[in-house]
ZADO-1210 file (C-alpha; in nm, 4 decimals, padded with zeros to 6 digits):
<atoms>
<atom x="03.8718" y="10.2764" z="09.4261" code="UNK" pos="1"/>
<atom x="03.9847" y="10.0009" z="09.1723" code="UNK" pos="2"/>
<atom x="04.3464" y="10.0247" z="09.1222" code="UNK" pos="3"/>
<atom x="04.4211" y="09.9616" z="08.6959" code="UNK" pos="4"/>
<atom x="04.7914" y="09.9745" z="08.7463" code="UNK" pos="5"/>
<atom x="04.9433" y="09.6336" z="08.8368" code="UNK" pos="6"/>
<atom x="05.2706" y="09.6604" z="09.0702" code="UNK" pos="7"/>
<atom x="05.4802" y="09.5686" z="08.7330" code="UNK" pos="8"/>
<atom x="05.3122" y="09.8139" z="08.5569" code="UNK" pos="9"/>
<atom x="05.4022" y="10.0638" z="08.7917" code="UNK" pos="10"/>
<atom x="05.7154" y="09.9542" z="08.8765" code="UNK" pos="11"/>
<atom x="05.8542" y="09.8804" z="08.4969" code="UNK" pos="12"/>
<atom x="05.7579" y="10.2742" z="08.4028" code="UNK" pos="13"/>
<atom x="05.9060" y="10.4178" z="08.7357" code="UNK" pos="14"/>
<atom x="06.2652" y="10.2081" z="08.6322" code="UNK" pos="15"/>
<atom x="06.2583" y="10.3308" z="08.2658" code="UNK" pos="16"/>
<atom x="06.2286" y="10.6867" z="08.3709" code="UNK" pos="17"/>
<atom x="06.5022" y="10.6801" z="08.6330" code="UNK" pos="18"/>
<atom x="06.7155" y="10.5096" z="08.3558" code="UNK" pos="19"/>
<atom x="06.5951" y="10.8109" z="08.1179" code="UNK" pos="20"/>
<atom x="06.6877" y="11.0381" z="08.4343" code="UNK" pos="21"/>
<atom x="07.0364" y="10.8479" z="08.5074" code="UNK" pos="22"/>
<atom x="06.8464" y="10.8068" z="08.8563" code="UNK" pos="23"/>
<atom x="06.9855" y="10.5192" z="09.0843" code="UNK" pos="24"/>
<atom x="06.7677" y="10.2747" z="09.1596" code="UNK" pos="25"/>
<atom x="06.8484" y="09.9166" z="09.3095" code="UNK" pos="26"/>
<atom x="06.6469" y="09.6030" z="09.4654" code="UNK" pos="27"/>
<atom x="06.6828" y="09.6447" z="09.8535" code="UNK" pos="28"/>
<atom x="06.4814" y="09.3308" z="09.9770" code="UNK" pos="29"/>
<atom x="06.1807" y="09.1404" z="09.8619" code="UNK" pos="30"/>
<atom x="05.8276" y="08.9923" z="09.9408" code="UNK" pos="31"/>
<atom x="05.7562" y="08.6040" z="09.8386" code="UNK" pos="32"/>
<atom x="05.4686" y="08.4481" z="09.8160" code="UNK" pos="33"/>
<atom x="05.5060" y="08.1287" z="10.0268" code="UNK" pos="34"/>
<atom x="05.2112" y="07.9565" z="09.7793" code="UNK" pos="35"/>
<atom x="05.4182" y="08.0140" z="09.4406" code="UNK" pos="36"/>
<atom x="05.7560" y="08.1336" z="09.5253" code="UNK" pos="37"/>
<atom x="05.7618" y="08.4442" z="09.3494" code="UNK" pos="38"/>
<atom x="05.9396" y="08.6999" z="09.4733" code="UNK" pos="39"/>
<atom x="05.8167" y="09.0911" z="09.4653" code="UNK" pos="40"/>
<atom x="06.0950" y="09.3194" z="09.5155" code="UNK" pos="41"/>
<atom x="06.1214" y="09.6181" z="09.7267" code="UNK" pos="42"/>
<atom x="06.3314" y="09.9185" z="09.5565" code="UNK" pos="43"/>
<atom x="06.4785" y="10.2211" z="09.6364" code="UNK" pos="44"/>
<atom x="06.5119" y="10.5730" z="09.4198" code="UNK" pos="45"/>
<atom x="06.8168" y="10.7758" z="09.5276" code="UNK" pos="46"/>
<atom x="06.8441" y="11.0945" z="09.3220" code="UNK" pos="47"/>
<atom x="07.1184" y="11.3348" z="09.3837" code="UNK" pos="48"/>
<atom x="07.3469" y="11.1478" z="09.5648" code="UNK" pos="49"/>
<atom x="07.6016" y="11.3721" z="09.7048" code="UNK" pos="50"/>
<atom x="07.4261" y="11.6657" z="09.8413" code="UNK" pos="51"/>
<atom x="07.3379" y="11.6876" z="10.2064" code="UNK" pos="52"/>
<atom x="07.0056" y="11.7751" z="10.2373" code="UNK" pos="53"/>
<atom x="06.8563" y="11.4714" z="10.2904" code="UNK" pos="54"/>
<atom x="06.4598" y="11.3930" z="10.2193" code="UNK" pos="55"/>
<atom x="06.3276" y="11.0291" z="10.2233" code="UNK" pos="56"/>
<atom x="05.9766" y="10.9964" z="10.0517" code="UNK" pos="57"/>
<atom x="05.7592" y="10.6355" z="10.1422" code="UNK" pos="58"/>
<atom x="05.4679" y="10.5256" z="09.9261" code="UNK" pos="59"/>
<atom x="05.2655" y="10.2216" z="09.9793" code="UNK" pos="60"/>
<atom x="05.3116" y="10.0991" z="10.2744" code="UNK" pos="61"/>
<atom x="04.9481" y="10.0271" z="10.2699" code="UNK" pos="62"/>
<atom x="04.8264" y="09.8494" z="09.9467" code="UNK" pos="63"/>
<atom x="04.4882" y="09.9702" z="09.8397" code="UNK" pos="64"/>
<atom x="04.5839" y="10.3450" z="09.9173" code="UNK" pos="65"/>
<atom x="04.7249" y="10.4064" z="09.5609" code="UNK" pos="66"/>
<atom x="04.7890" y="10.7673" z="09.5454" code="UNK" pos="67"/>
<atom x="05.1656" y="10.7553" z="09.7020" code="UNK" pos="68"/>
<atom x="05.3027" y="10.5623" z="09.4336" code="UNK" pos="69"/>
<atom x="05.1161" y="10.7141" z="09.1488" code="UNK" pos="70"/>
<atom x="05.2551" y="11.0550" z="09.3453" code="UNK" pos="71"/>
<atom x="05.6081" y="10.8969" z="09.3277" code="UNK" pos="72"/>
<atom x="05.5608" y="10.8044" z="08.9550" code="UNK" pos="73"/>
<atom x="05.3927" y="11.1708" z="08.8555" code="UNK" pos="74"/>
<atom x="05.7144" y="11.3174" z="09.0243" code="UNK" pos="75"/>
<atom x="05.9354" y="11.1369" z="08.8049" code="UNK" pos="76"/>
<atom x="05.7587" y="11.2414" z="08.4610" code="UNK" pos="77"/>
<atom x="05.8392" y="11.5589" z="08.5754" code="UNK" pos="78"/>
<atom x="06.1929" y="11.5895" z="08.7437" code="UNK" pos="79"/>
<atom x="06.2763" y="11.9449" z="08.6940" code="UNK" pos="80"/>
<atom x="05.9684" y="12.0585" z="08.8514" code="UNK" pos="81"/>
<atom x="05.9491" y="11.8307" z="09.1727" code="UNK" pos="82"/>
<atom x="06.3535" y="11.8044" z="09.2493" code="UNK" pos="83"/>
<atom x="06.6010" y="12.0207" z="09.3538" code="UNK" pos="84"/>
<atom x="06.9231" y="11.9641" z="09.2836" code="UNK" pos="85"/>
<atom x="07.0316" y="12.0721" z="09.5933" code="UNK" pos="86"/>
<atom x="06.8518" y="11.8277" z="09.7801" code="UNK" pos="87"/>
<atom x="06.9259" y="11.4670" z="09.8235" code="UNK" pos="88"/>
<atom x="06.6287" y="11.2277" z="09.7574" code="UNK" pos="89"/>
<atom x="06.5677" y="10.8402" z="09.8830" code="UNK" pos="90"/>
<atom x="06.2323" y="10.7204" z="09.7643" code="UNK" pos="91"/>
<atom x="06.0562" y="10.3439" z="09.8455" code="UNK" pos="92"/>
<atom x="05.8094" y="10.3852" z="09.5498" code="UNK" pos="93"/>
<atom x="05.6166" y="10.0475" z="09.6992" code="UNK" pos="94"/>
<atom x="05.6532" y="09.9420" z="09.9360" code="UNK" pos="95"/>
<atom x="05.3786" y="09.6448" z="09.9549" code="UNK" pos="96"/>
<atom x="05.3274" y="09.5085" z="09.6560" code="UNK" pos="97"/>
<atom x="05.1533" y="09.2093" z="09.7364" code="UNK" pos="98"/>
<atom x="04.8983" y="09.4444" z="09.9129" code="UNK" pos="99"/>
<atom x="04.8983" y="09.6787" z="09.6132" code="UNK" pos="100"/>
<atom x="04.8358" y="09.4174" z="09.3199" code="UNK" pos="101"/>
<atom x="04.5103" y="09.2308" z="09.6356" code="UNK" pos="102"/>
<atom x="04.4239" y="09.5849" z="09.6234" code="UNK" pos="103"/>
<atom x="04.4362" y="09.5743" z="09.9629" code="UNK" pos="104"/>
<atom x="04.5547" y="09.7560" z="10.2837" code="UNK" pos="105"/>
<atom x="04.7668" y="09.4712" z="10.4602" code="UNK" pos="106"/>
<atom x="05.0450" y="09.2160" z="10.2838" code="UNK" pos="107"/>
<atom x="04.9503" y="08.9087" z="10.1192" code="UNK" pos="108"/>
<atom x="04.9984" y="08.7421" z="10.4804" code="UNK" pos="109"/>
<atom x="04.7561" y="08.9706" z="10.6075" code="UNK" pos="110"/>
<atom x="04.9965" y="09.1685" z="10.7950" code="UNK" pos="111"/>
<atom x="04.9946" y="09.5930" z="10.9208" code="UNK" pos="112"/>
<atom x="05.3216" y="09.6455" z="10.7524" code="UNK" pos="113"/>
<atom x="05.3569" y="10.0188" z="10.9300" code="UNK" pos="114"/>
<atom x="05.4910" y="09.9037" z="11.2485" code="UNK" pos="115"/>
<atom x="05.8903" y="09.8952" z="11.3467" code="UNK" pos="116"/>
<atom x="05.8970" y="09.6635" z="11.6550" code="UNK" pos="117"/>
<atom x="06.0594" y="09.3443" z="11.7555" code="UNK" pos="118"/>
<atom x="05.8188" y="09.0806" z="11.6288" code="UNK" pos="119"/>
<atom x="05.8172" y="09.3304" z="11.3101" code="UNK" pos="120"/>
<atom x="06.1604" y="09.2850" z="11.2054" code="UNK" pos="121"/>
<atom x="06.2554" y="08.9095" z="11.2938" code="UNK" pos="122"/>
<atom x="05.8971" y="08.7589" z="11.1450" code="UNK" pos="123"/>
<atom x="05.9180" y="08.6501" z="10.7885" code="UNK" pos="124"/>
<atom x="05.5666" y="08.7884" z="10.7675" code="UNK" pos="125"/>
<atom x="05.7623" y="09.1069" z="10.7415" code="UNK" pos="126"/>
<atom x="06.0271" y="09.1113" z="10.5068" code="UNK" pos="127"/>
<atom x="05.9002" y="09.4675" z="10.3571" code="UNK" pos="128"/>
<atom x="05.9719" y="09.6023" z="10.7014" code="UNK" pos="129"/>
<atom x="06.2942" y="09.4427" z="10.6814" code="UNK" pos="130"/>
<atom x="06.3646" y="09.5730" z="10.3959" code="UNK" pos="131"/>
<atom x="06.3455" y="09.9142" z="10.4495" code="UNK" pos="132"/>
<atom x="06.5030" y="09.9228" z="10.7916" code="UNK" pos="133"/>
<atom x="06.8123" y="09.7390" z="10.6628" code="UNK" pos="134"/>
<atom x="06.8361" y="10.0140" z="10.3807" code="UNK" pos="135"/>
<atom x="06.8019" y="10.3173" z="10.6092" code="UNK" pos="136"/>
<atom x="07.0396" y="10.1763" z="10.8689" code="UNK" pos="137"/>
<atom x="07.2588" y="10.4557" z="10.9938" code="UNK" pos="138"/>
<atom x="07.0938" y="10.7079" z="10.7978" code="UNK" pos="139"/>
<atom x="06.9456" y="11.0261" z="10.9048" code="UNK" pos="140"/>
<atom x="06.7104" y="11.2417" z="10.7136" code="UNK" pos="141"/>
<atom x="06.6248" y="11.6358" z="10.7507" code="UNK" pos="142"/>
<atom x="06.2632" y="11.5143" z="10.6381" code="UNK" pos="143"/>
<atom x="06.0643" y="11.2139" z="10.5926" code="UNK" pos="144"/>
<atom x="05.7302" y="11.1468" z="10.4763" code="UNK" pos="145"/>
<atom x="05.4791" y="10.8794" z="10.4499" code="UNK" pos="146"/>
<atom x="05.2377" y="10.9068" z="10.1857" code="UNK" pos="147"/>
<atom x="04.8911" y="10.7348" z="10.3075" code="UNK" pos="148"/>
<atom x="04.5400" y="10.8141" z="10.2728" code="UNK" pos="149"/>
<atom x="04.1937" y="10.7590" z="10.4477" code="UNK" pos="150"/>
<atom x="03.9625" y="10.6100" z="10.2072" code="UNK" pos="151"/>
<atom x="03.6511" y="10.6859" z="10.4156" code="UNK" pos="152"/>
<atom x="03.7705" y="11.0603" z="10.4096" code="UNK" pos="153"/>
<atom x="03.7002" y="11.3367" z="10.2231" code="UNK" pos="154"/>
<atom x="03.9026" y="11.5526" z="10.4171" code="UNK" pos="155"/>
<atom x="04.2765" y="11.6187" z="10.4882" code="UNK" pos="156"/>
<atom x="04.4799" y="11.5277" z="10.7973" code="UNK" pos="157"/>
<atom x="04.8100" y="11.4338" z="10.9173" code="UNK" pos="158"/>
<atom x="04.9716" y="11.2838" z="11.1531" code="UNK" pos="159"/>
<atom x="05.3241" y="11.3906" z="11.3658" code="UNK" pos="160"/>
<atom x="05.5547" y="11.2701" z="11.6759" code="UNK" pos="161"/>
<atom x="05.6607" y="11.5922" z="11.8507" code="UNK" pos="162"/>
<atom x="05.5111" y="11.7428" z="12.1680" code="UNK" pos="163"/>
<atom x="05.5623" y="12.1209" z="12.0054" code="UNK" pos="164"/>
<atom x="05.4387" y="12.1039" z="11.6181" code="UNK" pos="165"/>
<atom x="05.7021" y="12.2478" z="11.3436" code="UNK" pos="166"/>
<atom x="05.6016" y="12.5443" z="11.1812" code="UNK" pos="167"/>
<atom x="05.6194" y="12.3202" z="10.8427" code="UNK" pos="168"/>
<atom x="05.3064" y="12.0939" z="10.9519" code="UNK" pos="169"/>
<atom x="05.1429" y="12.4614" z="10.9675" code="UNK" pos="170"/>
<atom x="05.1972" y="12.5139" z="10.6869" code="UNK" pos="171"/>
<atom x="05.1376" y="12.2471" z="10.4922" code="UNK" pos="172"/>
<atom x="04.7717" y="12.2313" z="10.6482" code="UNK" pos="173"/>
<atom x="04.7514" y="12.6058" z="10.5077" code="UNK" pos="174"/>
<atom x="04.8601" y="12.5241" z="10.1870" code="UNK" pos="175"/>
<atom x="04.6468" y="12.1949" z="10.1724" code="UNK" pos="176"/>
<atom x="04.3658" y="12.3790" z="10.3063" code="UNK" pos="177"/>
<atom x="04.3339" y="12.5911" z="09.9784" code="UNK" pos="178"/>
<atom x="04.2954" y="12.2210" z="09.8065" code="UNK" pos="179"/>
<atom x="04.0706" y="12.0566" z="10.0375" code="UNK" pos="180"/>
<atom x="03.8724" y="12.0925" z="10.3292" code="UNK" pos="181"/>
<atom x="04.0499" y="11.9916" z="10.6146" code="UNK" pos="182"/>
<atom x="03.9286" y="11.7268" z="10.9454" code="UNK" pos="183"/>
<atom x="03.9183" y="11.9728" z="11.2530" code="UNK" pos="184"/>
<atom x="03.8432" y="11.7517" z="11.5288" code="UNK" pos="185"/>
<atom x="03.9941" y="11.7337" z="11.8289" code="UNK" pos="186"/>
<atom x="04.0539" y="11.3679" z="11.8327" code="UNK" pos="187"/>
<atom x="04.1005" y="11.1573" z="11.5486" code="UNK" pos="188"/>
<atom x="04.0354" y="10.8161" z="11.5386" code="UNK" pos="189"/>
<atom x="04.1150" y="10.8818" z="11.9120" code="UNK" pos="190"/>
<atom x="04.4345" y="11.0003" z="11.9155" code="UNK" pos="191"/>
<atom x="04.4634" y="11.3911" z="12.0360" code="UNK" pos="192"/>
<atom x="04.4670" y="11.6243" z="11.7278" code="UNK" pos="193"/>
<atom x="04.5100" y="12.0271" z="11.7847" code="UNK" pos="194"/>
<atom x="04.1714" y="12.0524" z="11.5966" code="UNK" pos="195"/>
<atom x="04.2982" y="12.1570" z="11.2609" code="UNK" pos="196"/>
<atom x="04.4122" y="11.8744" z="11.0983" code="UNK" pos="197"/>
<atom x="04.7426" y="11.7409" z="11.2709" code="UNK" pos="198"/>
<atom x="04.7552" y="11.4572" z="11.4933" code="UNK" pos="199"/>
<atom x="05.0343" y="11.5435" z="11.7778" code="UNK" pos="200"/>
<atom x="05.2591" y="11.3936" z="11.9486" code="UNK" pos="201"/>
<atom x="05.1350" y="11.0251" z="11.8270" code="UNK" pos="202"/>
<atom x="05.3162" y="10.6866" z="11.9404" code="UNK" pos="203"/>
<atom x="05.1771" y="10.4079" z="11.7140" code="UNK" pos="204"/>
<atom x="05.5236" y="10.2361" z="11.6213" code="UNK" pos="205"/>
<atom x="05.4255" y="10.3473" z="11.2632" code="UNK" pos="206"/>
<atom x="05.7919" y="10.3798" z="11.0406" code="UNK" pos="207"/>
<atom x="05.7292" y="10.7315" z="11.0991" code="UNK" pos="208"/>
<atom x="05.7200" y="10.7451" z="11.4786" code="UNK" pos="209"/>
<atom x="06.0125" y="10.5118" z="11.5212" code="UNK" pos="210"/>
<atom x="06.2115" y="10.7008" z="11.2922" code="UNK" pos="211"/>
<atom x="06.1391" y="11.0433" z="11.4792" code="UNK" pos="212"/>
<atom x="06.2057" y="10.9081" z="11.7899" code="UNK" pos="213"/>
<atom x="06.5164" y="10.7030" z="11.6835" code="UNK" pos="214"/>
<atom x="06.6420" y="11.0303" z="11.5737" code="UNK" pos="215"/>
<atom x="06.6984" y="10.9317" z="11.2118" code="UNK" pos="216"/>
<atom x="06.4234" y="11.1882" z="11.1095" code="UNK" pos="217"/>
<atom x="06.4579" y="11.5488" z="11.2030" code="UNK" pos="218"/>
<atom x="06.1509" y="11.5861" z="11.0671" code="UNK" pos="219"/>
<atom x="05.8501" y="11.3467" z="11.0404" code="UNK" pos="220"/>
<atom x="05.4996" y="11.2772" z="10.9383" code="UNK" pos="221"/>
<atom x="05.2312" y="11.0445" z="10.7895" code="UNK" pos="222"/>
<atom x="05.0116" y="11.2668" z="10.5320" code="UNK" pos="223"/>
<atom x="04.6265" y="11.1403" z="10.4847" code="UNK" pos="224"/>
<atom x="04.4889" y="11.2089" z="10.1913" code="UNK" pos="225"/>
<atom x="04.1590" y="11.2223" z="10.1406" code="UNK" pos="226"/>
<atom x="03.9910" y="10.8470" z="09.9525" code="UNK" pos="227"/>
<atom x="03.6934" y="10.9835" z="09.8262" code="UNK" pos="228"/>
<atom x="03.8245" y="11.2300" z="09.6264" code="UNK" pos="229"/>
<atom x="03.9294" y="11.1351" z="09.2692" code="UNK" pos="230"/>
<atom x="04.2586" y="10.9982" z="09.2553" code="UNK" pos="231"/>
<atom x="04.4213" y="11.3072" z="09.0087" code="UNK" pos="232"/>
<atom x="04.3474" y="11.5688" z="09.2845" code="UNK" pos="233"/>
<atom x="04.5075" y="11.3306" z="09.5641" code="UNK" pos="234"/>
<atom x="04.7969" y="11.3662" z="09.3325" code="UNK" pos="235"/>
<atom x="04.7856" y="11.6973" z="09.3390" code="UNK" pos="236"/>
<atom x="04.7811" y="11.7405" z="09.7162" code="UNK" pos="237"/>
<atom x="05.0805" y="11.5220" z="09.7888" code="UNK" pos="238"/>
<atom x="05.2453" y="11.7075" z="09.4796" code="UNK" pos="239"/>
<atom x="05.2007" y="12.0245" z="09.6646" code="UNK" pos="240"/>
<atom x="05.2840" y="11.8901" z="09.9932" code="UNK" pos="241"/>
<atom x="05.5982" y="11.8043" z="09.8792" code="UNK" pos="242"/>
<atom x="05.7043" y="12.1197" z="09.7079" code="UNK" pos="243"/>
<atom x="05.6343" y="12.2715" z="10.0657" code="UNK" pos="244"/>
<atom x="05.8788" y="12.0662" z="10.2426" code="UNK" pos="245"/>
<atom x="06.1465" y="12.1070" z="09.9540" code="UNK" pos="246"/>
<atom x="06.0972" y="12.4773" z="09.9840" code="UNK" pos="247"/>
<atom x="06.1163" y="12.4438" z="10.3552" code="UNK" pos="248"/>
<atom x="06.4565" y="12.2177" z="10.3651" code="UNK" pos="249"/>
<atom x="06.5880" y="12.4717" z="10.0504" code="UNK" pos="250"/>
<atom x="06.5158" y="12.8220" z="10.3123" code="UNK" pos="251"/>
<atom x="06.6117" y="12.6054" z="10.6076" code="UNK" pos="252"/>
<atom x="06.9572" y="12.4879" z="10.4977" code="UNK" pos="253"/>
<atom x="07.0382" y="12.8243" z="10.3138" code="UNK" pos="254"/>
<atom x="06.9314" y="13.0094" z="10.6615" code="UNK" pos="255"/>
<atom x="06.6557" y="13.1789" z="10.5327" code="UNK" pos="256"/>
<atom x="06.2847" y="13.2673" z="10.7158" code="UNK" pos="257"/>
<atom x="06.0929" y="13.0773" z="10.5978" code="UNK" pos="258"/>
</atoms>
């Protein structure tokens, strides 16, 4: 699907509303194209810096799947509604922009930026990568998501890094499921899946795995939103999703059932 919004477009209005929001947010590493020497940079969204709930939120990783950051930017037209104030908030609204403006899935160097390995962060085909794991050094996170989708899909999935799956991947497929149909197969693009949407226990060296298995994420996963639907109701679905993990980390930390 043709992307209208350029990565400055999206970008400018995402800074203007966290300066109408008094949200932080700061340069943390940048992309240049070798050809020209311009720089695109990388940023980072804290909001509600000193409570200790902590939620990180990526968008973008993968250029031409557009619905993350227009999820990011939809979130911060509407504050009240999509942030607690008890909850601590670190966003990477874009993270390729090169990919994003090529309309594109890799960098402009034609480079899988969701992988965490050696060659990963030493290349300068990587910088993105770099980037982000500079910025999250030392941090740990109750949750983290990735916000991707499948653009030959019209059906949900997800994928997570733990042998036993979390109650809150339930029920985020139950909630989704209300949306959207959902992919019940027992393997997805070969990886095991439980048959109802959630790829298990999944080792790809995506930011999400590493992270999970680094221990810097209590809780992790990659959502997949479905491509062929129009791009206002994959909105709406990562919208949802992540009111269910806020309610979750809200019930969780205030030792309620949830």
């Amino acid at each position: 699907m043709k992307n209208n919004y350029s990565s400055i477009k999206l970008i400018n209005e995402i800074i203007t509303l966290c300066k109408d929001h008094k949200f932080s947010i700061r340069i943390v590493g940048s992309e240049t194209i070798k050809d020209t020497g311009y720089k695109y940079p990388i940023y980072k969204i804290v909001i509600n810096p000193k409570n200790k709930i902590n939620f990180c939120l990526i968008a973008g990783v993968h250029g031409d799947e557009i619905a993350g950051p227009m999820t990011i930017l939809a979130m911060l037209k509407e504050p009240t509604k999509y942030f607690s104030k008890n909850i601590r908030y670190e966003i990477y609204p874009l993270l390729n922009p090169t990919g994003y403006d090529l309309q594109q899935r890799n960098n402009n160097d034609n480079h899988d930026l969701n992988c965490i390995n050696k060659i990963t962060l030493k290349s300068d085909n990587y910088t993105e990568i770099q980037a982000l794991t500079n910025s999250i050094k030392n941090r740990k996170y109750d949750a983290l998501i990735s916000l991707h989708e499948d653009l030959t899909q019209d059906k949900f999935y997800a994928y997570v890094f733990e042998e036993e799956v979390h109650p809150l991947y339930r029920k985020i497929i139950s909630n989704t499921s209300k949306k959207v149909e959902i992919l019940k197969l027992n393997k997805i693009y070969g990886a095991n899946s439980d048959g109802n949407g959630l790829v298990i226990n999944y080792h790809d060296y995506s930011i999400e795995d590493r992270l999970y298995h680094q221990k810097q994420a209590k809780i992790s996963l990659s959502t997949e939103t479905p491509g062929k639907l129009p791009l206002s109701k994959r909105i709406l679905i990562n919208l949802s999703n992540l009111k269910t993990i806020n309610k979750y980390l809200l019930l969780h930390y205030s030792k309620a059932i949830y």
